[in-house]
PyMOL Python script that loads the backbone (N, CA, C, O; Angstrom):
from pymol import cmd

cmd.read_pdbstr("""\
ATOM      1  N   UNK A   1      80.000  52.148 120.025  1.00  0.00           N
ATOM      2  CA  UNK A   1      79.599  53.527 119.831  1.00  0.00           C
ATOM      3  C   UNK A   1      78.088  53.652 119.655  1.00  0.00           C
ATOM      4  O   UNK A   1      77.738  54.829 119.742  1.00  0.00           O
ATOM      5  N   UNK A   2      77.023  52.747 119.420  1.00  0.00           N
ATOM      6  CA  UNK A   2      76.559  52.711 119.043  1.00  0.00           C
ATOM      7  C   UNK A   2      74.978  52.838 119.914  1.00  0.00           C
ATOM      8  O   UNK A   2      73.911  53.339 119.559  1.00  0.00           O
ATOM      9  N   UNK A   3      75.476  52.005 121.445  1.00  0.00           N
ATOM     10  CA  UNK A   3      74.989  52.473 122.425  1.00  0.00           C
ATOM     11  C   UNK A   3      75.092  53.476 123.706  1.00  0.00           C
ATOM     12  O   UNK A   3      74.440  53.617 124.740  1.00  0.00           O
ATOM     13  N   UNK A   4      76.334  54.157 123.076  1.00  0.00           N
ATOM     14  CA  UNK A   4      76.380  55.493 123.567  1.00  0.00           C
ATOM     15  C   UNK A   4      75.719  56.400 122.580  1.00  0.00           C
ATOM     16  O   UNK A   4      75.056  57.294 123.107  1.00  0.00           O
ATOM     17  N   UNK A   5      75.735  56.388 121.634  1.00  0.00           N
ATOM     18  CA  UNK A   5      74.826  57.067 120.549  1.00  0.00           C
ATOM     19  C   UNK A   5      73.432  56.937 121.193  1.00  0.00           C
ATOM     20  O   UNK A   5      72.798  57.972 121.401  1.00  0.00           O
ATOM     21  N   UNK A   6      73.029  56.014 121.449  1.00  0.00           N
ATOM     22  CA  UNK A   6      71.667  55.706 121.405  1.00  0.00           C
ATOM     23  C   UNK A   6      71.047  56.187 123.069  1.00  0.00           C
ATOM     24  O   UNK A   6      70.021  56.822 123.311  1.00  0.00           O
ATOM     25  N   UNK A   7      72.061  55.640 124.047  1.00  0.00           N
ATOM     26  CA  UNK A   7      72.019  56.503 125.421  1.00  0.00           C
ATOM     27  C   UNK A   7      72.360  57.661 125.768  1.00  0.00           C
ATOM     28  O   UNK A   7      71.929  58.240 126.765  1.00  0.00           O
ATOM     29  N   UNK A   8      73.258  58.153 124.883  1.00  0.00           N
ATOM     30  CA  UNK A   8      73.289  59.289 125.452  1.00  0.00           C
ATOM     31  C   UNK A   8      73.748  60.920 124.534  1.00  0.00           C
ATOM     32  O   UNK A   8      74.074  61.994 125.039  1.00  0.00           O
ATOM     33  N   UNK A   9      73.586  60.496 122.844  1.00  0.00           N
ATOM     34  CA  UNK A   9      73.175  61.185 121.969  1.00  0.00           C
ATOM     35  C   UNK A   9      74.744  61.828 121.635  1.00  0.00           C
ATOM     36  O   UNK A   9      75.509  60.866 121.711  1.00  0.00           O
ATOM     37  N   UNK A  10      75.351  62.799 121.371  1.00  0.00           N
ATOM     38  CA  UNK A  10      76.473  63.267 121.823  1.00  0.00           C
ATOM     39  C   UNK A  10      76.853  63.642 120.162  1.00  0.00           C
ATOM     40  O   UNK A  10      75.930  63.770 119.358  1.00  0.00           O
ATOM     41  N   UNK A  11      78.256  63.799 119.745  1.00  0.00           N
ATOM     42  CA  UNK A  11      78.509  63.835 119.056  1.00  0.00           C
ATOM     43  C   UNK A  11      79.272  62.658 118.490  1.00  0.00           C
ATOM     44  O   UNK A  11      79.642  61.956 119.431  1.00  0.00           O
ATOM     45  N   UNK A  12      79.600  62.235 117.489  1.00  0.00           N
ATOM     46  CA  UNK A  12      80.559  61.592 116.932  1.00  0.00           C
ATOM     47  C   UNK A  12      81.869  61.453 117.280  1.00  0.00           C
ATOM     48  O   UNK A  12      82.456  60.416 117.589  1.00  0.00           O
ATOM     49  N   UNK A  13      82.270  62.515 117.212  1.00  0.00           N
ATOM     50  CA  UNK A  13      83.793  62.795 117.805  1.00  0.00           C
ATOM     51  C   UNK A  13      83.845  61.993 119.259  1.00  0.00           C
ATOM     52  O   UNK A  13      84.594  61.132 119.721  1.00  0.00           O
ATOM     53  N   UNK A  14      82.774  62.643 119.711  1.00  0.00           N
ATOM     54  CA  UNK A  14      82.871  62.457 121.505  1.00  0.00           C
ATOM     55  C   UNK A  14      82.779  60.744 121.311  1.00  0.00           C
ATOM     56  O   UNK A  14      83.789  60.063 121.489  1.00  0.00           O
ATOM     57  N   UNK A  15      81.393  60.088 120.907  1.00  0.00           N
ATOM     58  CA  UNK A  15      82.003  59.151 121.506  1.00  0.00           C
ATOM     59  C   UNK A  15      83.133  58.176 120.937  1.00  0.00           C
ATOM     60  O   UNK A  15      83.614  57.233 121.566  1.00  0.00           O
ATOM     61  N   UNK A  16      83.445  58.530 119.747  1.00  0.00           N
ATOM     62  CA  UNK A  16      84.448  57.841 119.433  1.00  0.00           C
ATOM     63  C   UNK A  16      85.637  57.830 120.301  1.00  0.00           C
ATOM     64  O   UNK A  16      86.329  56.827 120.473  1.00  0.00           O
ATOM     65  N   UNK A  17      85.873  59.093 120.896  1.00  0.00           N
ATOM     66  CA  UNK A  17      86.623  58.934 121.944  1.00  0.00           C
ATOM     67  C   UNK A  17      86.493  58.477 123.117  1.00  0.00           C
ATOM     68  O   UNK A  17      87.505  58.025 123.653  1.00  0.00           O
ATOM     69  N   UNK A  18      85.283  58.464 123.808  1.00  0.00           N
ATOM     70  CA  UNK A  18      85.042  57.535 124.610  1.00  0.00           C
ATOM     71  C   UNK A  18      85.395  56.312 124.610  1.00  0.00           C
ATOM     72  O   UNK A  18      86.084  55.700 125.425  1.00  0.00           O
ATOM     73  N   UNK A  19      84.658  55.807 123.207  1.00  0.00           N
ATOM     74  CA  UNK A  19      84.797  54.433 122.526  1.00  0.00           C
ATOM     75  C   UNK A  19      86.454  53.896 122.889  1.00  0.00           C
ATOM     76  O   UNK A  19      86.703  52.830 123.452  1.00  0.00           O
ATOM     77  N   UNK A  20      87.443  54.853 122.448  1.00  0.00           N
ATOM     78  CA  UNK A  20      88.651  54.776 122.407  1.00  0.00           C
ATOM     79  C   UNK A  20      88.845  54.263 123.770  1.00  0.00           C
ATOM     80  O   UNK A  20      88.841  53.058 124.023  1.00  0.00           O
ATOM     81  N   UNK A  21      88.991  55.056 124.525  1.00  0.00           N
ATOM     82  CA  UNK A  21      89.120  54.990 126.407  1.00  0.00           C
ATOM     83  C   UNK A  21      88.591  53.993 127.113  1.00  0.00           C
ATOM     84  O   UNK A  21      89.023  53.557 128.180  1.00  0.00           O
ATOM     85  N   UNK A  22      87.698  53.646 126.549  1.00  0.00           N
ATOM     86  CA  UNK A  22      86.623  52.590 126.968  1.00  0.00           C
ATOM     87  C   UNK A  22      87.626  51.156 126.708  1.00  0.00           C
ATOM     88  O   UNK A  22      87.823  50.230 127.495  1.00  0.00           O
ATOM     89  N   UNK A  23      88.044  51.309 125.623  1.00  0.00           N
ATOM     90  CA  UNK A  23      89.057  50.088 124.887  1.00  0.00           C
ATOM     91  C   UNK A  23      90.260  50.043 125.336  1.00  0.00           C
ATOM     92  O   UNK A  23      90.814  48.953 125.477  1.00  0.00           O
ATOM     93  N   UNK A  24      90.846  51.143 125.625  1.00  0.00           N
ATOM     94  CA  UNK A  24      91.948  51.644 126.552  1.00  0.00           C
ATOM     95  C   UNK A  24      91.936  50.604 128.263  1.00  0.00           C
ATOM     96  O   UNK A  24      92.720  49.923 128.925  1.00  0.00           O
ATOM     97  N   UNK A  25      90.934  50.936 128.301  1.00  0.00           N
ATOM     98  CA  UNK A  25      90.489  50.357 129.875  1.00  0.00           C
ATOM     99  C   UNK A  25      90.668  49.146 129.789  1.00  0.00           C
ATOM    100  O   UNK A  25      91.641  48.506 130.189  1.00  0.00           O
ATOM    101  N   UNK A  26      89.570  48.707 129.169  1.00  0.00           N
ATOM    102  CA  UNK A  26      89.338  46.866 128.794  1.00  0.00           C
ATOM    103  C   UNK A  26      90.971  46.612 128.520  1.00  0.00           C
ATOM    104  O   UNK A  26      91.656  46.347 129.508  1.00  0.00           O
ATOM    105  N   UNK A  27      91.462  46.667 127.515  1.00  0.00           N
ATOM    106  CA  UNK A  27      93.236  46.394 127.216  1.00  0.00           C
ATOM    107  C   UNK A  27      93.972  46.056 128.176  1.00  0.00           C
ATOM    108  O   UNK A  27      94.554  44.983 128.329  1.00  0.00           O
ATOM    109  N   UNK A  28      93.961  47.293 129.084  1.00  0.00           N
ATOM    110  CA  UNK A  28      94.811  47.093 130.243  1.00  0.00           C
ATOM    111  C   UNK A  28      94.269  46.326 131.797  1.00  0.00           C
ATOM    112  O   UNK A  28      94.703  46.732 132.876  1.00  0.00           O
ATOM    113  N   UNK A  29      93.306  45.220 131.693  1.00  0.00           N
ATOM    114  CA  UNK A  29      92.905  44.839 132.134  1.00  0.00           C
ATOM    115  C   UNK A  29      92.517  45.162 133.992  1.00  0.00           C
ATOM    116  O   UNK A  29      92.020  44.396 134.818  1.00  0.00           O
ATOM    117  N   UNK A  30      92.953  46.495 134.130  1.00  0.00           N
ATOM    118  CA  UNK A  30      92.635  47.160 135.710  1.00  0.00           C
ATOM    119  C   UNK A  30      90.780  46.949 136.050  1.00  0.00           C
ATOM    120  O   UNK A  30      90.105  46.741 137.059  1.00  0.00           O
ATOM    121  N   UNK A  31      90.585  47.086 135.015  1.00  0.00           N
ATOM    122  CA  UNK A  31      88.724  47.551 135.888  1.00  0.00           C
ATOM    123  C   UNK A  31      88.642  45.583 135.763  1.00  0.00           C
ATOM    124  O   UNK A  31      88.081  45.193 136.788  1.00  0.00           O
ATOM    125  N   UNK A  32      88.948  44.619 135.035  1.00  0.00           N
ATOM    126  CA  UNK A  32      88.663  43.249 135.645  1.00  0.00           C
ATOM    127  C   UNK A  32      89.129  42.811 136.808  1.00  0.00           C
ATOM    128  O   UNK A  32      88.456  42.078 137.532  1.00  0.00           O
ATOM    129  N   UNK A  33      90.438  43.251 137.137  1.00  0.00           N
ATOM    130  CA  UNK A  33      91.336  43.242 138.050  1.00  0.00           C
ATOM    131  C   UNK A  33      90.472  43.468 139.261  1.00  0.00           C
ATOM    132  O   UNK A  33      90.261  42.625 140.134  1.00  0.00           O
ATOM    133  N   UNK A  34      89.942  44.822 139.220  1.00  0.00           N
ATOM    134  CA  UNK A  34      89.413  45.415 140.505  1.00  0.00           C
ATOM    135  C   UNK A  34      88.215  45.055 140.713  1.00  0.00           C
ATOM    136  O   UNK A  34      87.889  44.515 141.769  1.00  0.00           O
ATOM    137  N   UNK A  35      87.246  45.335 139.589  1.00  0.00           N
ATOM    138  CA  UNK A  35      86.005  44.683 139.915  1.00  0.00           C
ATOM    139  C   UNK A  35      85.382  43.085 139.722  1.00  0.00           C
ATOM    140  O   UNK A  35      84.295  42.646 140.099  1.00  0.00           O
ATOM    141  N   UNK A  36      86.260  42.539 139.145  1.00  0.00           N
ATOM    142  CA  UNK A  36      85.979  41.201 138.732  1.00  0.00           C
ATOM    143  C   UNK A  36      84.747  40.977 137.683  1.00  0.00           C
ATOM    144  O   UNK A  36      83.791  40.202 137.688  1.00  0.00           O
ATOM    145  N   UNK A  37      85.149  41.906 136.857  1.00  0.00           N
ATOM    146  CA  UNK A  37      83.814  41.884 135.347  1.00  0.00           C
ATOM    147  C   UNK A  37      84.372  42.857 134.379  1.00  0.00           C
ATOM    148  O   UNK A  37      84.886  43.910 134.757  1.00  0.00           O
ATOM    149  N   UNK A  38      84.270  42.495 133.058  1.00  0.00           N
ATOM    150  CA  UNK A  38      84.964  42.689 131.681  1.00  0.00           C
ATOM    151  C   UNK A  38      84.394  44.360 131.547  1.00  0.00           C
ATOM    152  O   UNK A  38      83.432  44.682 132.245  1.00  0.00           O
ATOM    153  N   UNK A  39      84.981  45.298 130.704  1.00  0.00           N
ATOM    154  CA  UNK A  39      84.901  46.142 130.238  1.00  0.00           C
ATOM    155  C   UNK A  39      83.664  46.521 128.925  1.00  0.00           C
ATOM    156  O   UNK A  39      84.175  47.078 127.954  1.00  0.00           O
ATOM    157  N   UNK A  40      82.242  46.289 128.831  1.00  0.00           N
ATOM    158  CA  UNK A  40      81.255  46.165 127.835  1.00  0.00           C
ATOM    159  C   UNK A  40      81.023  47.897 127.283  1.00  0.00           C
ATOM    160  O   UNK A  40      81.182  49.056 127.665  1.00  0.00           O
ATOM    161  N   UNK A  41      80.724  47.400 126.571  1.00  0.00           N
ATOM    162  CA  UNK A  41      79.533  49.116 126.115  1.00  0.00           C
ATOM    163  C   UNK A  41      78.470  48.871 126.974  1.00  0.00           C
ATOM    164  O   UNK A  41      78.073  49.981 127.329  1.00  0.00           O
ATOM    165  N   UNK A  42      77.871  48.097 127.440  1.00  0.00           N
ATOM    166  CA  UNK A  42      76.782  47.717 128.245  1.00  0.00           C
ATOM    167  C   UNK A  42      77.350  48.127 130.074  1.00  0.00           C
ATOM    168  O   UNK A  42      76.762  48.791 130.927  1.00  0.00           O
ATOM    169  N   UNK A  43      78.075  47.739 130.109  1.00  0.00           N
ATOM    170  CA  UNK A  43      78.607  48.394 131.631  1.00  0.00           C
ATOM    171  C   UNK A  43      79.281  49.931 131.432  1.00  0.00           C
ATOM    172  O   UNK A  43      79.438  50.690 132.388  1.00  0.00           O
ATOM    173  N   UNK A  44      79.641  50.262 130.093  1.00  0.00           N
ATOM    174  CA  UNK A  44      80.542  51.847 129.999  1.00  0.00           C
ATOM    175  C   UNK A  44      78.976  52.592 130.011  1.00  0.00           C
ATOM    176  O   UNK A  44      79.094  53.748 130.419  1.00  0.00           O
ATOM    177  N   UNK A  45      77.590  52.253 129.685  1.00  0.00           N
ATOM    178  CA  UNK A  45      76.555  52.979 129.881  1.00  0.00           C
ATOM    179  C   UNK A  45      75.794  52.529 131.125  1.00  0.00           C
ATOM    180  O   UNK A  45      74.736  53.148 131.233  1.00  0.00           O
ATOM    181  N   UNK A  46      75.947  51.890 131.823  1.00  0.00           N
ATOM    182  CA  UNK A  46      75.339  52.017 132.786  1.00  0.00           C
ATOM    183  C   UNK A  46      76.158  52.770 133.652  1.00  0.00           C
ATOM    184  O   UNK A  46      75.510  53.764 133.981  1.00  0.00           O
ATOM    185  N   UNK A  47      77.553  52.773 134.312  1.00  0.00           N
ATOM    186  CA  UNK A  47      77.985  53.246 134.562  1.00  0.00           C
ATOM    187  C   UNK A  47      77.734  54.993 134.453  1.00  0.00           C
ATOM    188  O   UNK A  47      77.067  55.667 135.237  1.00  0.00           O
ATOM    189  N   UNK A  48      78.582  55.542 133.077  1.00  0.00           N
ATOM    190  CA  UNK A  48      78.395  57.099 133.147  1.00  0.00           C
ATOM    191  C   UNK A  48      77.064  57.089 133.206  1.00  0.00           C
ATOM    192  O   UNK A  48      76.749  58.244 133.496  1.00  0.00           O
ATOM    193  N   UNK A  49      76.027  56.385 133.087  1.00  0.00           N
ATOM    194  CA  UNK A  49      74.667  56.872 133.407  1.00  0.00           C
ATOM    195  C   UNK A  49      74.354  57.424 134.525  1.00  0.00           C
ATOM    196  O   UNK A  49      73.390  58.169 134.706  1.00  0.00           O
ATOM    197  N   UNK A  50      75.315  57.016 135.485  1.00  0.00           N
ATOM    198  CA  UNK A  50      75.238  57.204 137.189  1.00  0.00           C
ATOM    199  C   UNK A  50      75.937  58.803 136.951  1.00  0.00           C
ATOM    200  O   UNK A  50      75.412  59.515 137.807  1.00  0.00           O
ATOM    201  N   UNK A  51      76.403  59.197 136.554  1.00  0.00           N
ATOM    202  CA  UNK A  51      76.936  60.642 136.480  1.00  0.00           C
ATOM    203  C   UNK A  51      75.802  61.778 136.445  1.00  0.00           C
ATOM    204  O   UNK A  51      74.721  61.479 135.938  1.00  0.00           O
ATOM    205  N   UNK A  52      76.002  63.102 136.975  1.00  0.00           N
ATOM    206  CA  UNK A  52      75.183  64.192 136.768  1.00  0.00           C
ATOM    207  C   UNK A  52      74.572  64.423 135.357  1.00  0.00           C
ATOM    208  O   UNK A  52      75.184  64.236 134.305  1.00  0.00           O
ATOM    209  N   UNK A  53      73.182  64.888 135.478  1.00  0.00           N
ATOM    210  CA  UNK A  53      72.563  64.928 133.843  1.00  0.00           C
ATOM    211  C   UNK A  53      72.963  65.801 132.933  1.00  0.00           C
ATOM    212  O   UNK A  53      73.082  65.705 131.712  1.00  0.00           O
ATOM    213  N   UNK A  54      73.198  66.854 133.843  1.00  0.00           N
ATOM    214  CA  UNK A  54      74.452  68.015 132.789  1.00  0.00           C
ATOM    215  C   UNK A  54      75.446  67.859 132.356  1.00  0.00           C
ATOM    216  O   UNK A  54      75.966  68.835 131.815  1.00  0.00           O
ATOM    217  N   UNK A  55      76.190  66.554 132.385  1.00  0.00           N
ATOM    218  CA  UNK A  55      77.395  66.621 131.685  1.00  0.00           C
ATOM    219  C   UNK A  55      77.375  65.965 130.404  1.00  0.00           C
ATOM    220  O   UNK A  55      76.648  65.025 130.081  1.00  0.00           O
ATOM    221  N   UNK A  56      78.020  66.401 129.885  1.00  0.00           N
ATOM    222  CA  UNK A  56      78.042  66.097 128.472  1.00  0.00           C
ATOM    223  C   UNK A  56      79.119  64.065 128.151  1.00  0.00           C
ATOM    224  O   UNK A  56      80.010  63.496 128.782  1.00  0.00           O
ATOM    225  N   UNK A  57      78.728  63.888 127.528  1.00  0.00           N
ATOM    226  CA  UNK A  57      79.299  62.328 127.283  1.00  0.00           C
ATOM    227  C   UNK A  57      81.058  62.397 128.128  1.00  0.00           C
ATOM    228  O   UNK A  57      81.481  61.908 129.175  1.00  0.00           O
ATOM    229  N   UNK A  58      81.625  63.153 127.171  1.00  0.00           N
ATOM    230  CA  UNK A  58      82.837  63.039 128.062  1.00  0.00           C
ATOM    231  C   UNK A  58      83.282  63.240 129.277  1.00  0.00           C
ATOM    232  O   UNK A  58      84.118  62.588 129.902  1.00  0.00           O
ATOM    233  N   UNK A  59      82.507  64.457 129.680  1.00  0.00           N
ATOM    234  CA  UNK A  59      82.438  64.349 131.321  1.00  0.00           C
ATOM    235  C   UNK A  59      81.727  63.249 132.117  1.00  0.00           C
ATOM    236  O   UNK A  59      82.314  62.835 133.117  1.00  0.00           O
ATOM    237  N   UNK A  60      80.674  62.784 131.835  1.00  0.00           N
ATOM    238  CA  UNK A  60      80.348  61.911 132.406  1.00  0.00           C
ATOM    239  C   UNK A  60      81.532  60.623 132.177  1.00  0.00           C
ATOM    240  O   UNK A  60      81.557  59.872 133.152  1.00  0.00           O
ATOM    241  N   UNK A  61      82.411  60.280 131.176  1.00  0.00           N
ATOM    242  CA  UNK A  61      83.226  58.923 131.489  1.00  0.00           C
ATOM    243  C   UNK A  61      84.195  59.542 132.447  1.00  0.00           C
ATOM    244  O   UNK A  61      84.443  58.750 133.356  1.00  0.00           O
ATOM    245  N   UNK A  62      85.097  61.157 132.610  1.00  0.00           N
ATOM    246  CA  UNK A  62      85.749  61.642 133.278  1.00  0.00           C
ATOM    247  C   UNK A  62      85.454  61.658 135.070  1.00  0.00           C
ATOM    248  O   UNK A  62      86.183  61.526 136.053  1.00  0.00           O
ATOM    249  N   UNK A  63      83.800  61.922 134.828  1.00  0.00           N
ATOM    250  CA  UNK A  63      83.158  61.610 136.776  1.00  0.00           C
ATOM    251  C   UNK A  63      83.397  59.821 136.677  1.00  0.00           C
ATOM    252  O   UNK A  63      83.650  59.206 137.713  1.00  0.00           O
ATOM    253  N   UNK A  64      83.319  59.309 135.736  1.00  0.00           N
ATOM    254  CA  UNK A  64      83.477  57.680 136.065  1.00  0.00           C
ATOM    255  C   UNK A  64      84.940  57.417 136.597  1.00  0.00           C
ATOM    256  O   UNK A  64      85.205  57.011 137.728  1.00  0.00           O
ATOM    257  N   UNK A  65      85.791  57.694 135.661  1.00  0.00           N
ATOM    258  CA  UNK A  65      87.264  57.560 136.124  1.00  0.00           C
ATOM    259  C   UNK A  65      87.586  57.856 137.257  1.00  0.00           C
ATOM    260  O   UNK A  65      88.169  57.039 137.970  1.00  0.00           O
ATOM    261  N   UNK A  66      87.211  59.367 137.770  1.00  0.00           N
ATOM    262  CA  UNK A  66      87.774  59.851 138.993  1.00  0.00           C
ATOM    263  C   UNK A  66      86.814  59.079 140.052  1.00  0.00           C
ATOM    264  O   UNK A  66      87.264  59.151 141.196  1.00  0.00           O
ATOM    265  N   UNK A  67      85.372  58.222 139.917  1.00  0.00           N
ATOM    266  CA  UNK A  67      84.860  57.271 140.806  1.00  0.00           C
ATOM    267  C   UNK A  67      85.808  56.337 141.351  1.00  0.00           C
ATOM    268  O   UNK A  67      86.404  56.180 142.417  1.00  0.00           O
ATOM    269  N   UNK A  68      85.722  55.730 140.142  1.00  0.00           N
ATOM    270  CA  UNK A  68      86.872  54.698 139.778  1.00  0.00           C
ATOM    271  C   UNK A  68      88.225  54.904 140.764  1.00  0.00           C
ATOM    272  O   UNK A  68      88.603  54.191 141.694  1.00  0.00           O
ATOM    273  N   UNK A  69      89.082  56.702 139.971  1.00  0.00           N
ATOM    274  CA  UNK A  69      90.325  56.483 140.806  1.00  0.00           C
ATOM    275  C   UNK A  69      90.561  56.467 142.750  1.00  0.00           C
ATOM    276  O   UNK A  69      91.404  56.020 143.529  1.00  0.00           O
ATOM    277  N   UNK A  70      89.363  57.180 142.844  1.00  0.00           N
ATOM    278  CA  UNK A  70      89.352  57.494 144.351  1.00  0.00           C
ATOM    279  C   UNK A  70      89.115  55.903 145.045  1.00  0.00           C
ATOM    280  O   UNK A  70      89.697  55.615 146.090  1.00  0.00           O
ATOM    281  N   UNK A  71      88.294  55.015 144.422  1.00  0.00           N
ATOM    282  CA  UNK A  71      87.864  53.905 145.112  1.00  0.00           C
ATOM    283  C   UNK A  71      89.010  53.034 145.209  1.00  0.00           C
ATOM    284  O   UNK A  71      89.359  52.493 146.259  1.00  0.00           O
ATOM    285  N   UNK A  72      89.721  52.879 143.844  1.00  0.00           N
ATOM    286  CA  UNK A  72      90.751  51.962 143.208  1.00  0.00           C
ATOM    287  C   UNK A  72      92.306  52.331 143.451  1.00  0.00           C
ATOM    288  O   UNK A  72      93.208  51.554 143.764  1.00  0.00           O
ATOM    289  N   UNK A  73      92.374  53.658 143.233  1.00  0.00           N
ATOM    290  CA  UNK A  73      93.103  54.487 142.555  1.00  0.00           C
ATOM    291  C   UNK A  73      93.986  53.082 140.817  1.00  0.00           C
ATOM    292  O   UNK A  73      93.939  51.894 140.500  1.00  0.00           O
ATOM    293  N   UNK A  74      94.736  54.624 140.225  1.00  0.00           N
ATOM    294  CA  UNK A  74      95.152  53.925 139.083  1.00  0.00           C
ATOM    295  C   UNK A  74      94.203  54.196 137.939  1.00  0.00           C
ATOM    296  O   UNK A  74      94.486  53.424 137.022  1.00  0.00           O
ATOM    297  N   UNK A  75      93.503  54.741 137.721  1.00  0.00           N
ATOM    298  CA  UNK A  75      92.621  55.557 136.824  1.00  0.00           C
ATOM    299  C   UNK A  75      92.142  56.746 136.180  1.00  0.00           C
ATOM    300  O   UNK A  75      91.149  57.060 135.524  1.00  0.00           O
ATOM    301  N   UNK A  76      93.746  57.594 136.813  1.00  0.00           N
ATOM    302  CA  UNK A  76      93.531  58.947 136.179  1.00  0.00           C
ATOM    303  C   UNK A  76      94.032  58.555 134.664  1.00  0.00           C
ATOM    304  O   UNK A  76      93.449  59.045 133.697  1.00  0.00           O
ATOM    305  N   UNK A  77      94.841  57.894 134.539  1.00  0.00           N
ATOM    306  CA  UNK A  77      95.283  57.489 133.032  1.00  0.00           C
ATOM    307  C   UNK A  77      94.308  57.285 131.980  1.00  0.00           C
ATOM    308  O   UNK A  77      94.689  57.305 130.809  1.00  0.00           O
ATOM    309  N   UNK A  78      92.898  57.060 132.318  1.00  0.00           N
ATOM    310  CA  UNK A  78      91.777  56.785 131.398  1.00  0.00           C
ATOM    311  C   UNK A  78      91.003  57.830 131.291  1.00  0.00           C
ATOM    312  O   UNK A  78      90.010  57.805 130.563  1.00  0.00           O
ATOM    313  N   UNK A  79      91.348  58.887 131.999  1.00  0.00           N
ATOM    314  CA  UNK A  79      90.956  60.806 131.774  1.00  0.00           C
ATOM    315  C   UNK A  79      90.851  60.786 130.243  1.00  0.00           C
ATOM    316  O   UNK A  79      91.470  60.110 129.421  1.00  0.00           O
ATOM    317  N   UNK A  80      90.220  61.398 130.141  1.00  0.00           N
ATOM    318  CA  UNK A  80      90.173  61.945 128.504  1.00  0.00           C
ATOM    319  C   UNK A  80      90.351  63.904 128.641  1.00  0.00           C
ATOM    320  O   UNK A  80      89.571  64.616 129.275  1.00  0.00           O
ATOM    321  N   UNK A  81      91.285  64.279 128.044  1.00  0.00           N
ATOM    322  CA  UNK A  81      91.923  65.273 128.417  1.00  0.00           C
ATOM    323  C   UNK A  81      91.620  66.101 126.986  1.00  0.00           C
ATOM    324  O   UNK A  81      91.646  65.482 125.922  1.00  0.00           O
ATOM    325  N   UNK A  82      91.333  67.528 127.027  1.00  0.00           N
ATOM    326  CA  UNK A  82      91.019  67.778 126.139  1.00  0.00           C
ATOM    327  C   UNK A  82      91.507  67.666 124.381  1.00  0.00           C
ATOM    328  O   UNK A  82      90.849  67.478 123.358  1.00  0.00           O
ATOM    329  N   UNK A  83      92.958  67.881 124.636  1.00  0.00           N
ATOM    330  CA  UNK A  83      93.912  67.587 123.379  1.00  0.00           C
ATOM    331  C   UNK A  83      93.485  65.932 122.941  1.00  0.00           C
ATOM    332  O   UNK A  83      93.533  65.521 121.781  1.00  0.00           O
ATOM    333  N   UNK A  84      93.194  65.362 123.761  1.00  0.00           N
ATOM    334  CA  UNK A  84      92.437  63.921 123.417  1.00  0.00           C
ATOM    335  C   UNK A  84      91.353  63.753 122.720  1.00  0.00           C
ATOM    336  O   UNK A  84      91.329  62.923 121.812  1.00  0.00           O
ATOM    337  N   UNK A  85      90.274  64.521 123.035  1.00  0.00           N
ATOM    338  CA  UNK A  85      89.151  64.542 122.978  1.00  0.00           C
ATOM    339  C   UNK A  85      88.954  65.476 121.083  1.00  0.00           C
ATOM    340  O   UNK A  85      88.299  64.856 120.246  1.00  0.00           O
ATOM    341  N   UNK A  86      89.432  66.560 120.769  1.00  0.00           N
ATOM    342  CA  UNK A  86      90.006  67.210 119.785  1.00  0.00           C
ATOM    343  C   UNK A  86      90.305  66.084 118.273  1.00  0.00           C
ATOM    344  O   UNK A  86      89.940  66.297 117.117  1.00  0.00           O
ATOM    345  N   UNK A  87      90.915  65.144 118.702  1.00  0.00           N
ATOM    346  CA  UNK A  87      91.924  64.759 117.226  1.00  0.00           C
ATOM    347  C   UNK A  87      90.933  63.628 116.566  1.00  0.00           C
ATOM    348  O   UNK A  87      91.242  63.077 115.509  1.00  0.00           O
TER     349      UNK A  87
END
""", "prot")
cmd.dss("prot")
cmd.show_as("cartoon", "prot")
cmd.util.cbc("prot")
cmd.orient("prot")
């Protein structure tokens, strides 16, 4: 969380949920699978970094996923959906 804090400012909430999703990912081992490299906070910010500058933290991991699902597919499951994003 700590370098999404620091990259990309946000709230608490937000990235803890990121944080969450991010761990979600790594767990289920698909993004090693596909890309052949581990799940970091260091790759979850470079990554949404590649996203539009207007979006806010969670949209930017949401443009990552749907990168992700179109290339891969199998990645709408790591959506962060609003009732998610909330608790």
């Amino acid at each position: 969380m700590l370098l999404l804090g620091q990259a990309f400012g946000s709230t608490e909430e937000k990235r803890r949920v990121v944080a969450r999703a991010a761990g979600d990912l790594a767990d289920s081992g698909r993004y090693r699978a596909d890309k052949g490299i581990a799940v970091t906070p260091q790759i979850v910010v470079e990554n949404v970094s590649d996203a539009p500058d207007d979006m806010d933290l969670v949209e930017r991991w949401n443009w990552w996923m749907v990168a992700l699902d179109v290339a891969h597919g199998g990645y709408e499951e790591f959506t962060i959906r609003r009732g998610r994003e909330e608790r």
